[in-house]
C-alpha positions in Angstrom: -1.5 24.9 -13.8 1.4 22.1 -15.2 -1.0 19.4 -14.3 -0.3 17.2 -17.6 -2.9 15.0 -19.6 -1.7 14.9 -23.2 -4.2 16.2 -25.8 -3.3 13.7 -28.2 -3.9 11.0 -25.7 -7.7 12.6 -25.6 -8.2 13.1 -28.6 -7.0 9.5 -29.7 -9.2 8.0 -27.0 -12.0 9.6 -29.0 -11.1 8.9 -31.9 -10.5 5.1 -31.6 -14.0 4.8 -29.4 -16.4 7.6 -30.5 -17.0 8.7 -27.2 -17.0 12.0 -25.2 -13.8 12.9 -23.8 -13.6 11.4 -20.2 -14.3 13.9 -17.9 -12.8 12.2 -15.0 -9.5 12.4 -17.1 -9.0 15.5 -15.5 -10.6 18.0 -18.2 -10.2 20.8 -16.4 -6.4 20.7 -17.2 -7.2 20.6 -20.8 -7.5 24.4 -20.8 -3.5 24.0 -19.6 -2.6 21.5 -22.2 -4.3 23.3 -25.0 -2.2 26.2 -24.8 0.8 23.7 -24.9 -0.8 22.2 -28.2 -0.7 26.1 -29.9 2.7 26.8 -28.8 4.0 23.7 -30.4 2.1 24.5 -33.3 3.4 27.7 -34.1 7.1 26.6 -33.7 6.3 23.4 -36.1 4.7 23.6 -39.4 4.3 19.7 -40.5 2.7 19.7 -37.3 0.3 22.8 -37.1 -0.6 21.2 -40.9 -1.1 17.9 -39.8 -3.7 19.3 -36.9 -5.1 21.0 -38.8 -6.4 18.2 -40.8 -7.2 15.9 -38.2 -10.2 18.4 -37.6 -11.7 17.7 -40.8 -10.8 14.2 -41.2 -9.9 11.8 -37.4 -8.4 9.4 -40.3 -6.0 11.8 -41.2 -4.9 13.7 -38.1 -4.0 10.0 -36.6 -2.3 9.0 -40.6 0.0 12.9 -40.1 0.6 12.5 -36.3 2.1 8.8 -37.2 3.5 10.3 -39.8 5.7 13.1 -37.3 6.0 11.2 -34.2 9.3 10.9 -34.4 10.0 14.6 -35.0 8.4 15.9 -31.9 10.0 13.4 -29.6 7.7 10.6 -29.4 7.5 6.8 -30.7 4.3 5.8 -32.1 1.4 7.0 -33.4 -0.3 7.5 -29.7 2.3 10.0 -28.5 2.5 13.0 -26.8 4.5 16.0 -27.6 7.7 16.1 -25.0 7.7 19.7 -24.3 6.4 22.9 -25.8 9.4 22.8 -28.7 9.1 21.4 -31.5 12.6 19.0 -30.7 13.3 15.2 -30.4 14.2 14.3 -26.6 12.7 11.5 -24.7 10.6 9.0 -26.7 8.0 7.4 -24.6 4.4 5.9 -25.7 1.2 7.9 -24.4 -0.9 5.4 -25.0 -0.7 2.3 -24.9 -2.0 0.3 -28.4 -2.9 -3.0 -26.6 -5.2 -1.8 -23.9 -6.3 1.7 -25.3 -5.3 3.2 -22.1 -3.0 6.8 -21.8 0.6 5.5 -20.0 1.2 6.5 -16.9 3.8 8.5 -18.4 1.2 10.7 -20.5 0.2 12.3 -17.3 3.6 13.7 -16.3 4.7 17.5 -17.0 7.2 17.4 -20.3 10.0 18.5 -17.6 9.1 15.7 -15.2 9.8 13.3 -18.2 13.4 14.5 -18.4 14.2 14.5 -15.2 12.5 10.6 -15.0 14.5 10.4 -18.4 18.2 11.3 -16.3 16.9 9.7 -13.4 17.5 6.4 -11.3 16.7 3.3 -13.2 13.6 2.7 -12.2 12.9 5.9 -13.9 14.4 4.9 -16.8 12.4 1.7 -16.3 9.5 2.6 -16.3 9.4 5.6 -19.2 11.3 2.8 -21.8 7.9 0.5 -21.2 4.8 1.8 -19.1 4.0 -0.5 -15.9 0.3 -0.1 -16.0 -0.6 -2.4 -18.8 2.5 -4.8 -17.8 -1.1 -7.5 -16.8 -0.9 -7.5 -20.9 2.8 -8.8 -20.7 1.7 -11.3 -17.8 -1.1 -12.6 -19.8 1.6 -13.1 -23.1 4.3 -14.3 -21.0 1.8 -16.9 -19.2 0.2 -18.1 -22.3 4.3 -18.9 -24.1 4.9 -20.9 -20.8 2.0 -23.0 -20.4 2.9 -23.6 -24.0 6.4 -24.7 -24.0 7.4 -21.5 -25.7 9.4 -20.2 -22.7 10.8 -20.3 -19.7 10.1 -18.0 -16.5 14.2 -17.1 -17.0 13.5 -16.1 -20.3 11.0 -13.0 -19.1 12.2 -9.8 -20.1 14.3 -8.9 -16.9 13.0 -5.2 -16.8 9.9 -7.1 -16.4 10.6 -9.4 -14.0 12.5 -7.4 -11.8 9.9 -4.2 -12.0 7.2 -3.6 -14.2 5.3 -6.8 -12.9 5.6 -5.3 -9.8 2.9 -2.9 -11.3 0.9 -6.0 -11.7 1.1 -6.7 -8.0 4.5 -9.4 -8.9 7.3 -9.4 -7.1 9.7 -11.8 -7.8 11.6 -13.4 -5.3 14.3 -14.4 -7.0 16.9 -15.1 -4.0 14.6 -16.9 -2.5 12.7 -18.8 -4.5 13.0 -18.1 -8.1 10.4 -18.0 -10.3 7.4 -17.8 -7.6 6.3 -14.4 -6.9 4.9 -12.8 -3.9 1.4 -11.4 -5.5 0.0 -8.5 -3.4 -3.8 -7.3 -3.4 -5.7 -4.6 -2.7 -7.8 -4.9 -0.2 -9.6 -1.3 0.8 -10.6 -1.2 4.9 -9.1 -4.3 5.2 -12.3 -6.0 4.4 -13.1 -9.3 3.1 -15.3 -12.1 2.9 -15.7 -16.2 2.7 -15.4 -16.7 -0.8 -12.6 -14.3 -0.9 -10.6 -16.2 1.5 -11.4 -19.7 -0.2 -10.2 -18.5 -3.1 -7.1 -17.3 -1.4 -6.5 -20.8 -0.3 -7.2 -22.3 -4.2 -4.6 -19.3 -5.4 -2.0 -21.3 -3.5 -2.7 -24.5 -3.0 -1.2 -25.9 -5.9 2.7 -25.1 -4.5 3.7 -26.6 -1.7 2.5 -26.2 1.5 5.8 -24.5 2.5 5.8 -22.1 -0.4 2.0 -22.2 -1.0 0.8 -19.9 1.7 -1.3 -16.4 2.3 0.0 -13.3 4.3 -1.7 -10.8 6.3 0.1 -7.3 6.6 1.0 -4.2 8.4 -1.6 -2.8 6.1 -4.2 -5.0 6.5 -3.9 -6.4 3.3 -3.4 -10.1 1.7 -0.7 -11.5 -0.1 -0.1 -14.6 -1.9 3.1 -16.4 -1.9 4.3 -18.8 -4.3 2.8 -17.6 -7.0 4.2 -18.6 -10.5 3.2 -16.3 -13.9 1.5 -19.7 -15.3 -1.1 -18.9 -13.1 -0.9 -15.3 -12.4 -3.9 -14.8 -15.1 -6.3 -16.8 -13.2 -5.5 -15.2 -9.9 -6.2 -12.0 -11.7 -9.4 -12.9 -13.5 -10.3 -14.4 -10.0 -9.7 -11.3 -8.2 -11.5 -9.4 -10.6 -14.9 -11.7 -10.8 -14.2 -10.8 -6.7 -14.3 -7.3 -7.0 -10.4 -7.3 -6.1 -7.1 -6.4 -7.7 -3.9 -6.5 -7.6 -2.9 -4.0 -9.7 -0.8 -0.7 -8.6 0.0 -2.6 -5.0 3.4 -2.4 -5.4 6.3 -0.3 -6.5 5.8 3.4 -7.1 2.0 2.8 -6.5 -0.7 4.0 -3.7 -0.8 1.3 -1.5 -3.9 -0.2 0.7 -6.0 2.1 1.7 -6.1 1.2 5.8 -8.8 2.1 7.6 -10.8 0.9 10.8 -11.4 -2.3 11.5 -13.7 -1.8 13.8 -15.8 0.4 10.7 -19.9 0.0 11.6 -19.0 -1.6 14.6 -18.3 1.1 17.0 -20.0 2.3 19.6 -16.7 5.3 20.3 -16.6 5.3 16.3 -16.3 9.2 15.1 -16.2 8.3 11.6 -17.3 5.2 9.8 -14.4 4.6 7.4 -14.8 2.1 5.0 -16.6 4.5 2.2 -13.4 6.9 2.2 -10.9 3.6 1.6 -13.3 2.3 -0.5 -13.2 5.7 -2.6 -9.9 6.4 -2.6 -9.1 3.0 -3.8 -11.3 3.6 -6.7 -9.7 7.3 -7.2 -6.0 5.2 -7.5 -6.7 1.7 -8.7 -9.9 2.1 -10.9 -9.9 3.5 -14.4 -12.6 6.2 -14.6 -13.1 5.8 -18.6 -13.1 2.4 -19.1 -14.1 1.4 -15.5 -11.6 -1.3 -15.0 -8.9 -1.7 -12.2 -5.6 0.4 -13.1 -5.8 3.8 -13.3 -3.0 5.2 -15.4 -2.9 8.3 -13.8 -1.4 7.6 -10.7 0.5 4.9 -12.9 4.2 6.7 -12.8 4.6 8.1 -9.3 8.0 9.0 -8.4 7.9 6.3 -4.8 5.5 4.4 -3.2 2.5 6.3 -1.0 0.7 5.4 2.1 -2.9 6.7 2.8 -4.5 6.0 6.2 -8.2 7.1 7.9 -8.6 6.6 11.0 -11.9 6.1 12.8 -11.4 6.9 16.3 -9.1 8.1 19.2 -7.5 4.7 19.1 -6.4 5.2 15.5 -6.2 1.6 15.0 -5.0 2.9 11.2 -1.6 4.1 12.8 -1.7 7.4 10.5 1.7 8.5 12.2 3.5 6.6 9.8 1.5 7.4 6.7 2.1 9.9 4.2 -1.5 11.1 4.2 -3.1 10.4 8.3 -6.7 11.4 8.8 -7.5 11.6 11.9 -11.1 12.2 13.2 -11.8 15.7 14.6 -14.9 17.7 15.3 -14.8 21.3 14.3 -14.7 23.2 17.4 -17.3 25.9 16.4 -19.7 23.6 14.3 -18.9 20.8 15.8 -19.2 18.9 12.0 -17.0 16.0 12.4 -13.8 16.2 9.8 -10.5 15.1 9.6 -6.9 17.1 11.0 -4.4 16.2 8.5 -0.7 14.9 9.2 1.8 14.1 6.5 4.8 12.6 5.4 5.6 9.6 7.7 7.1 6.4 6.9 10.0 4.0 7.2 12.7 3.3 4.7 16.4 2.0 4.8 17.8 5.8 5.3 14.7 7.2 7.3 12.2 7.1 9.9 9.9 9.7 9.8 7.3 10.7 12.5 4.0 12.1 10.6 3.7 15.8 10.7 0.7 18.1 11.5 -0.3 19.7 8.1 -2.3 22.4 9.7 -5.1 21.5 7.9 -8.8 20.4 8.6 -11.5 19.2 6.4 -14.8 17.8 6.5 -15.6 14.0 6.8 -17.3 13.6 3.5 -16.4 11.5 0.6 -15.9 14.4 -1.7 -13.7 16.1 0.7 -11.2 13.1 1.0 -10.7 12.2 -2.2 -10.2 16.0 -3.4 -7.6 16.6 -0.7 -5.9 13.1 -1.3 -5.9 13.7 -5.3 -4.6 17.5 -4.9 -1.4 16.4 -2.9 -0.9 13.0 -4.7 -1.0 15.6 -8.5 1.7 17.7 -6.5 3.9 14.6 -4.9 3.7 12.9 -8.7 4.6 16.4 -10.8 7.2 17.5 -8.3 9.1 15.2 -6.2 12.4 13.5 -6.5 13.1 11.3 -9.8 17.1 10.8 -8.9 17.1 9.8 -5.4 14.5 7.4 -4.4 15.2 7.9 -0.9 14.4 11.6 -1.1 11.4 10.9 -3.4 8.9 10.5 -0.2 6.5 13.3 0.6 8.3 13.9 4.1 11.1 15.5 1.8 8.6 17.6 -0.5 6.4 18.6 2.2 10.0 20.3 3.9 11.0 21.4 0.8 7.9 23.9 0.5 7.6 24.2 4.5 4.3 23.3 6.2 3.0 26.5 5.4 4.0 27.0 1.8 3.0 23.4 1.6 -0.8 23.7 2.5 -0.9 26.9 0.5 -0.2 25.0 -2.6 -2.3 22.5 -1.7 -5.4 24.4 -0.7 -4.8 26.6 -4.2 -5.0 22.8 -6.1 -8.1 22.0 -4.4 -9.6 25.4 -5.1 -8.5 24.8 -8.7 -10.9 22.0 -9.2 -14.1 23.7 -8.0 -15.4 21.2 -6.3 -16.9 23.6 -3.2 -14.0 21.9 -1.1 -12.6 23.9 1.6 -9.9 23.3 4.0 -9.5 24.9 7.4 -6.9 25.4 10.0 -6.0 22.2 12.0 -8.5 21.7 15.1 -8.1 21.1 18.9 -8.0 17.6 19.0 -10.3 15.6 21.4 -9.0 15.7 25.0 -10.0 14.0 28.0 -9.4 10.8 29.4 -9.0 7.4 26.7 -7.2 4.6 26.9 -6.6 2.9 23.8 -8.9 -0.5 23.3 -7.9 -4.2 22.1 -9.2 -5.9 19.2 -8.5 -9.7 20.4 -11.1 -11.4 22.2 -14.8 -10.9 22.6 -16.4 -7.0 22.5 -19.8 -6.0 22.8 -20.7 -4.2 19.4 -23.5 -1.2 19.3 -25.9 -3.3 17.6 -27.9 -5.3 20.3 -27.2 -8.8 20.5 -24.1 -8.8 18.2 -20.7 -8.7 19.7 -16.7 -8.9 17.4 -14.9 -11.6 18.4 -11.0 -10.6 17.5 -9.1 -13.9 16.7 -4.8 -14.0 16.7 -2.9 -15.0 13.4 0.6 -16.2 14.8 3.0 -13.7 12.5 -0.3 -13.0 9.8 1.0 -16.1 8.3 -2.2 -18.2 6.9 -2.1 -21.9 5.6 -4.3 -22.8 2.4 -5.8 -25.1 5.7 -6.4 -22.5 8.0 -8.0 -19.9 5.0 -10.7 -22.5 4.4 -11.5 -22.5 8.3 -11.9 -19.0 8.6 -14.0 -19.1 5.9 -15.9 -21.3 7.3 -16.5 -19.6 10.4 -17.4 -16.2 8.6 -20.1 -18.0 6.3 -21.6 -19.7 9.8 -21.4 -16.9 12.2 -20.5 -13.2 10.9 -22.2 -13.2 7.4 -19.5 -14.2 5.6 -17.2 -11.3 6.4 -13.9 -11.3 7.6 -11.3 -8.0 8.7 -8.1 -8.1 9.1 -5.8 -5.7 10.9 -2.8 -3.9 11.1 -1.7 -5.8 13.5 -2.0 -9.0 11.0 -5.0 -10.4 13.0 -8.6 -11.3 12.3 -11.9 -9.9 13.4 -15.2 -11.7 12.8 -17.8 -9.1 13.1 -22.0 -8.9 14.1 -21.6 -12.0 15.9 -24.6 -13.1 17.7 -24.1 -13.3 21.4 -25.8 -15.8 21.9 -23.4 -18.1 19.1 -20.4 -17.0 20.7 -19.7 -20.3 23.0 -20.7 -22.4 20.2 -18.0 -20.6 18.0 -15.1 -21.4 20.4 -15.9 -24.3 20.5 -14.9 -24.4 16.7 -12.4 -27.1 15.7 -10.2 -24.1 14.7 -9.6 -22.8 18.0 -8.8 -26.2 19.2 -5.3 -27.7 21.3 -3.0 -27.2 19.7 -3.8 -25.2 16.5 -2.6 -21.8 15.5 -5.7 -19.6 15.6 -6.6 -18.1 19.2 -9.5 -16.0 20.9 -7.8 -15.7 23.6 -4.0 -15.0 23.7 -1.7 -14.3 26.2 -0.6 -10.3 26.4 2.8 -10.9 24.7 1.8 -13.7 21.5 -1.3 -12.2 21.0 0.8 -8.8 20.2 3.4 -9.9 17.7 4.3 -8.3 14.4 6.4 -9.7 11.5 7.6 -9.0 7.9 8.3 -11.6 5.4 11.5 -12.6 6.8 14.5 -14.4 5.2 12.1 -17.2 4.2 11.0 -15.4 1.1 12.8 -11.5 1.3 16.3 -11.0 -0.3 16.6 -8.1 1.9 16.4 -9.9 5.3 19.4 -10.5 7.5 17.4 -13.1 9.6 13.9 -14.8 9.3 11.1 -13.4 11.4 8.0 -14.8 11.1 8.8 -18.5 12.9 11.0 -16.6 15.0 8.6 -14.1 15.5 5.6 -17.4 16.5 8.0 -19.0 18.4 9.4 -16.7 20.6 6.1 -15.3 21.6 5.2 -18.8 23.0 8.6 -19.1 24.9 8.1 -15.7 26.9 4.7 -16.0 27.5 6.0 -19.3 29.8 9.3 -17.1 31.2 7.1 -14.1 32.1 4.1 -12.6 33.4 2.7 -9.0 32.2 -0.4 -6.8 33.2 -1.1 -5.3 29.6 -0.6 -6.2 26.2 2.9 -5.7 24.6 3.7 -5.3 21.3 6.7 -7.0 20.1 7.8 -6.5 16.3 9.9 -8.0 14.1 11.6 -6.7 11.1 14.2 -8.9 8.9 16.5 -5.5 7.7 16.7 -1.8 8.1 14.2 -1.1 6.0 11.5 -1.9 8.9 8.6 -3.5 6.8 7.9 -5.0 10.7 7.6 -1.5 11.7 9.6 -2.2 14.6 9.7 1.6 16.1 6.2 1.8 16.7 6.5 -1.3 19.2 7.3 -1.8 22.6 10.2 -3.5 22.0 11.2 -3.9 18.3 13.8 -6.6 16.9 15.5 -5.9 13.9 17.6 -8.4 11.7 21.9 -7.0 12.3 25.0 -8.0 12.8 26.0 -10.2 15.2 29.4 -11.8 16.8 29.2 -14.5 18.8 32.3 -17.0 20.4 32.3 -20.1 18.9 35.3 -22.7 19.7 37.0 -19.9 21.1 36.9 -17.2 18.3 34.0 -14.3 17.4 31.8 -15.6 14.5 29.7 -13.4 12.7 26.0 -15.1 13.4 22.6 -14.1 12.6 22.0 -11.4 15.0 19.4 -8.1 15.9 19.2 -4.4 17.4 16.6 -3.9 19.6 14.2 -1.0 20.2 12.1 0.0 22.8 9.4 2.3 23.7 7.6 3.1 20.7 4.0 4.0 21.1 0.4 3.6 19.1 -2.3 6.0 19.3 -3.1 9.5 20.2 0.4 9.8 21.6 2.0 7.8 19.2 6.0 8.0 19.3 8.5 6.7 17.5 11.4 5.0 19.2 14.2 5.9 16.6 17.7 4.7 18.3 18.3 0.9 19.5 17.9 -0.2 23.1 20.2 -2.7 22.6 22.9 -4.0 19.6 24.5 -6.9 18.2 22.5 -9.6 20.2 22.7 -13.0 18.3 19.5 -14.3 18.1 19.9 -17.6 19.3 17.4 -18.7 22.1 20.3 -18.6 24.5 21.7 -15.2 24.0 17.9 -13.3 23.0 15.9 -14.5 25.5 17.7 -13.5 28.7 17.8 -9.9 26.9 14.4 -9.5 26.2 13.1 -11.1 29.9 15.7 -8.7 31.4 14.1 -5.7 29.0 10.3 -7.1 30.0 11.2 -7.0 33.8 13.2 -3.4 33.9 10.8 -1.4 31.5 7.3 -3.2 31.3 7.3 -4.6 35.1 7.1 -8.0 34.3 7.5 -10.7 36.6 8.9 -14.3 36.1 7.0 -16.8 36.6 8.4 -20.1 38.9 
């Protein structure tokens, strides 16, 4: 095996704590690296001597390894060895001296490093200072400010523009400088009361503009407005919540998405909130030390997308995840597991459709996280470090070939002996299902209690509306809030008999934002960020995004819900090819005073689908539509009428 954990960094974790050697630091690999350990000794002296000390004396192994460090290619005292000769090449820290963690970099194969070393900058980025302990730097850099001793402009710009990122900060700089976007973690899409007041403290002190809290495509929160003055308090915050932030952005696992409809169910194959809530732990939570950042998953080579879904509905859209686990019985057994799809996502360059691994495994906890850890060690160790926009697992999935693929990651499973096997992909349930709504009022399993699905206009939440929802959750569902991919909420285990008595909630009133009961087309729109805070985006979405839905809902009538999603540039955070119609920010001409202005404009796509027959609508409908009220809306009626048999109303 080349899976990588440095001895040294083991050995020094020992030594500085007196404690075992972590087992969950991968031990099993040690066997690998120990044979690395001799072959360096017996082409390097100083070294094999200085070793050879350390194992009568800790004092002096660390003294003679500070002493060499810079021989054998690293740059402090808590190094690893670069490769298995005894030369200088890239210096890079494999532990970190203020938090007492390995780097994220300790975990990478010696000839992983060199390509990171002669990769893109991020690359070089993040081997020159590791990104996991970059909270430290946000502590430091906090503590100066509130001080006097600096300015935000004066943060190191590596650090403002990537390592923070690691931290869950990212700067938005074109925007608004020196306020952040701070994203969480929020596994299942699951929170509670205090959680969301909290949310609503974390930005009520910008303004009301800036200050406010997003939900996501992943069913996750994120602040805006954030400043690093006040980043540490989030954290703490978060921490005291059982949240983080940590890893949610950049070259990190992202949310684990699940169903929101979890213990809910009465069509539920597969309650999924203990596999989110595990994997989150397997990629955010530090199995040594028990605190959130896990340093090995800390230097991936791109970003990674897990979703489980928990029904035929997959209301976890695992067709555009690089892992999708979707609910299967085994057709002999009948034991209920997971087929396996792979590699889809959205990017700039790329829109990929998930692909069927050929693989099935069982629907326990050990199972998930064994399969999810064996083909995150292989997409970390061996995918692109040059070209970020081949460094997705689409790309290293077709490099090996499906079946070349799932041999190497059934042997890395086998390698851990953890009595996890994984079988041939299985007929997937057939039969008659039409995909169900979460908005509005449900009957639940559990008698008496029913979900009452509530629309976010955009996800966008104000510190206002955060403390209402709250509210709600404490008086009628136990405190507990989901949110979904579709940026909505759910209040769950409602009692039937409270249901009138929570409409009747000032929240849901005339004129406010929040609604049980939404027309088919506002009730169904998705947004990114927009130009409001993005650099990337060519027009802003979300108050388009509101708006429009309230203007078509009075040209139009239509029999089913329709999904209209926004995205602000190519690189579709709005996922706008798995909607009905999708509107993507583009390039736009439109005559003013006689001559062809360039104006904010969009492409539009249509046809994209959700579910078991999920599809991908990959070229536009329509281009270069400005997106004025008076040159968009006549498009979009005319698309409504011809493809989704609208009817205007008179």
């Amino acid at each position: 095996s080349n899976r990588h954990v440095p001895f040294f960094s083991l050995f020094q974790h020992w030594a500085n704590n007196r404690q075992p050697l972590p087992l969950r630091y991968e031990v099993e690999r040690m066997r690998s690296e120990l044979s690395k350990f001799m072959l360096v000794c017996i082409g390097s002296a100083t070294l094999l001597s200085a070793c050879s000390n350390a194992f009568v004396s800790i004092a002096s192994f660390k003294s003679s390894v500070s002493r060499s460090d810079r021989a054998y290619g690293t740059s402090h005292s808590s190094s690893a060895l670069f490769s298995t000769e005894a030369k200088a090449k890239t210096l890079f820290d494999t532990v970190d001296e203020r938090t007492g963690k390995p780097t994220g970099t300790s975990f990478l194969p010696a000839d992983v490093v060199e390509l990171a070393a002669k990769g893109n900058p991020i690359e070089k980025a993040k081997l020159a200072k590791d990104g996991t302990s970059a909270f430290i730097d946000v502590y430091e850099y906090a503590r100066k400010i509130r001080e006097g001793e600096m300015t935000w402009e004066e943060v190191e710009k590596a650090d403002l523009d990537t390592r923070l990122k690691y931290v869950g900060m990212l700067h938005r700089g074109k925007r608004t400088p020196g306020q952040f976007m701070m994203r969480l973690k929020v596994p299942n899409g699951i929170v509670n009361a205090d959680q969301m007041r909290f949310y609503a403290d974390c930005v009520s002190k910008y303004d009301e503009e800036l200050g406010v809290v997003d939900i996501t495509t992943r069913a996750n929160i994120q602040l805006r407005g954030v400043k690093i003055e006040d980043a540490p308090d989030i954290i703490d915050g978060l921490h005291a919540r059982n949240q983080t932030s940590f890893q949610s952005a950049l070259d990190s696992v992202r949310n684990m998405v699940g169903s929101p409809l979890a213990g809910i169910d009465d069509q539920e194959m597969v309650d999924t909130r203990e596999f989110c809530n595990a994997l989150n732990d397997l990629v955010s939570l530090d199995p040594v030390t028990e605190t959130r950042g896990n340093p090995m998953w800390g230097n991936l080579p791109r970003k990674f997308n897990i979703a489980v879904s928990g029904s035929r509905d997959d209301f976890a859209h695992t067709h555009i995840n690089d892992i999708g686990l979707q609910p299967c019985p085994h057709a002999k057994t009948g034991e209920m597991g997971f087929n396996v799809v792979l590699g889809g996502y959205m990017s700039i360059k790329r829109v990929a459709e998930a692909i069927s691994a050929n693989m099935w495994i069982k629907a326990d906890r050990e199972s998930v996280v064994t399969l999810s850890e064996a083909i995150l060690r292989i997409f970390r160790d061996e995918s692109e470090r040059k070209d970020r926009q081949k460094a997705r697992l689409m790309w290293l999935v077709e490099k090996y070939g499906v079946e070349e693929w799932k041999k190497a990651v059934t042997k890395e499973i086998t390698s851990y002996d953890r009595g996890v096997s994984v079988e041939d992909a299985q007929p997937a349930p057939s039969g008659k299902f039409e995909r169900r709504e979460l908005l509005g009022i449900h009957k639940q399993p559990q008698d008496g209690k029913v979900r009452v699905g509530v629309l976010v206009p955009s996800g966008r939440l104000s510190r206002h509306e955060c403390r209402e929802i709250a509210d709600i959750a404490d008086k009628y569902s136990d405190g507990e809030v989901r949110l979904t991919v579709e940026q909505n909420i759910i209040f769950p285990n409602v009692d039937e008999d409270k249901v009138d008595e929570l409409l009747a909630e000032p929240a849901f009133g005339a004129g406010k934002r929040l609604k049980t009961n939404p027309g088919f087309i506002e009730g169904n729109i998705v947004s990114c960020t927009g130009a409001q805070f993005c650099g990337l985006a060519l027009i802003e979405t979300k108050s388009n995004a509101e708006a429009l839905g309230k203007k078509l809902e009075r040209l139009v009538t239509v029999d089913r819900p329709i999904r209209i999603h926004w995205t602000g540039c190519p690189n579709s955070c709005g996922q706008v090819q798995v909607a009905d119609i999708g509107i993507m920010g583009g390039p736009a001409r439109k005559e003013i005073d006689g001559k062809k202005m360039a104006v904010p404009g969009c492409k539009i796509f249509v046809g994209g689908r959700v579910g078991e027959d999920a599809h991908l609508a990959l070229e536009p409908y329509k281009e270069g539509i400005p997106l004025n009220d008076d040159d968009l809306l006549p498009v979009l009626v005319d698309i409504l009428k011809t493809e989704f048999g609208a009817k205007e109303k008179r």
